[in-house]
C-alpha positions in Angstrom: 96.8 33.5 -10.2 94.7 36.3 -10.1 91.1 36.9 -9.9 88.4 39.2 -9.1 85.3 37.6 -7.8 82.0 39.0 -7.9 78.3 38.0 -5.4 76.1 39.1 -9.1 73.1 39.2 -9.1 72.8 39.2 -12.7 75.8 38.9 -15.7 75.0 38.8 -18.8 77.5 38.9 -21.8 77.8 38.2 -25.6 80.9 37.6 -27.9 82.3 40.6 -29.7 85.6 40.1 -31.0 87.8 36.6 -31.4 91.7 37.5 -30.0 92.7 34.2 -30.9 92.8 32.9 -34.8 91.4 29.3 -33.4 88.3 30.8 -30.8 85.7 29.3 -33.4 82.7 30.6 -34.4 81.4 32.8 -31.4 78.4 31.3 -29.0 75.2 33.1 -28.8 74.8 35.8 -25.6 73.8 34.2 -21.9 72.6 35.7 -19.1 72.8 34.0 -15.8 71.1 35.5 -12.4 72.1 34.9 -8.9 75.6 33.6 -9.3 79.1 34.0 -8.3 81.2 35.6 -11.4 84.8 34.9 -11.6 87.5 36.4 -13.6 90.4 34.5 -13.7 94.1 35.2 -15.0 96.0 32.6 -15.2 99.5 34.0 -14.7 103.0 32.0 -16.3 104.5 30.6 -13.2 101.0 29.1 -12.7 102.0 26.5 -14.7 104.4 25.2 -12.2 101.8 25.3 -9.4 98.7 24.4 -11.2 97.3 21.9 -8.5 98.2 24.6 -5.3 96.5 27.7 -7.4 93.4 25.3 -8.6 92.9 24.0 -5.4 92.9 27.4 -3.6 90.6 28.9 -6.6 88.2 26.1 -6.3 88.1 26.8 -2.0 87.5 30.5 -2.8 84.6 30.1 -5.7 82.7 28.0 -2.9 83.3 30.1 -0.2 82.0 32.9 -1.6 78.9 30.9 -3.3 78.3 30.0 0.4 78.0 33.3 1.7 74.5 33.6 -0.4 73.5 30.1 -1.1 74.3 30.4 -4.7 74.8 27.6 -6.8 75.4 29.3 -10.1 79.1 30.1 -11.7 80.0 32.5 -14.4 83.8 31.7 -15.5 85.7 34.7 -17.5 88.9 34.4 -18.6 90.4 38.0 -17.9 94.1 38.6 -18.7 94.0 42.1 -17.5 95.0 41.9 -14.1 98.5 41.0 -14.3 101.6 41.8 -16.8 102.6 37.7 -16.5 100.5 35.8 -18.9 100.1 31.9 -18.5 99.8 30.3 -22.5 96.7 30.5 -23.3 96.0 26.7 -23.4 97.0 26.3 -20.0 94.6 29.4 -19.4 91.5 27.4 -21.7 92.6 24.0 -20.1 92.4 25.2 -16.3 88.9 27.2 -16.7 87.5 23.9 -18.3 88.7 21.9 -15.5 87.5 24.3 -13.3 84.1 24.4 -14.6 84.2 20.3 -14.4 85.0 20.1 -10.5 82.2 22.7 -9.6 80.0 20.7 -11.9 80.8 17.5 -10.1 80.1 19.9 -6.8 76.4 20.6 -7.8 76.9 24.1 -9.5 75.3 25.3 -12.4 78.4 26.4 -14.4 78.6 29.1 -17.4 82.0 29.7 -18.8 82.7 32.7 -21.5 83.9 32.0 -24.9 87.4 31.5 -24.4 89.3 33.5 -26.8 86.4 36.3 -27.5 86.5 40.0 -26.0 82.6 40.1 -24.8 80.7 42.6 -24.3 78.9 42.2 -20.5 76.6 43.9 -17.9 77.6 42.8 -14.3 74.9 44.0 -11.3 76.7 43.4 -8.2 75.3 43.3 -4.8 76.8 46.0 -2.5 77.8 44.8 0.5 81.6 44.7 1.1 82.1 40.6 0.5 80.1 40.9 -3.2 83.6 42.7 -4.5 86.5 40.3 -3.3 89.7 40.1 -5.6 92.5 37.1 -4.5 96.0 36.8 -5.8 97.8 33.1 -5.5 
């Protein structure tokens, strides 16, 4: 598991491309201010540890919401940070579950077409801890 988290404080994106035949017709373009923007690759042997890299994903989203008081989570699926590749159902399955638990936890919770290249505009804040990436 990989990801590269982000303290925003704004993300918008829109669809631009499917990459998968079955992605379905593309969502309209969100924008979502003051939020913690994760994108997560789901690498193959994290199909063996699902609960361990989950569990340690979840931690890290809310730590890093905690360090601003943010209750608002952007999801991307981003499978350019490793050369392992986790199937993308697993990849589709885990964000969704992901989403769910943080929902359960209070947070507002956007997730990115799943199977669509988007175009996006990221503002980040610039201290150090608005710019962490985490490898499981």
């Amino acid at each position: 598991m990989k990801a590269l988290l982000f303290l925003a404080s704004r993300f918008a994106y829109a669809p631009f491309a499917p990459t998968i035949p079955e992605a379905g017709p593309p969502p309209p373009p969100q924008e979502v201010e003051e939020a913690v923007v994760a994108f997560v690759h789901c690498e193959e042997e994290d199909v063996q540890k699902r609960a361990s890299v989950f569990s340690r994903l979840l931690k890290q989203v809310k730590w890093l919401a905690g360090k601003r008081g943010l209750r608002n989570v952007v999801l991307h699926s981003f499978t350019h940070l490793s050369t392992s590749k986790a199937p993308p159902d697993f990849a589709q399955d885990f964000l969704e579950e992901l989403a769910g638990r943080l929902r359960k936890n209070g947070y507002q919770v956007a997730v990115t077409p799943f199977g669509y290249t988007c175009s996006w505009e990221l503002a980040v804040y610039g201290e150090s801890l608005a710019k962490v990436f985490v490898s499981f």
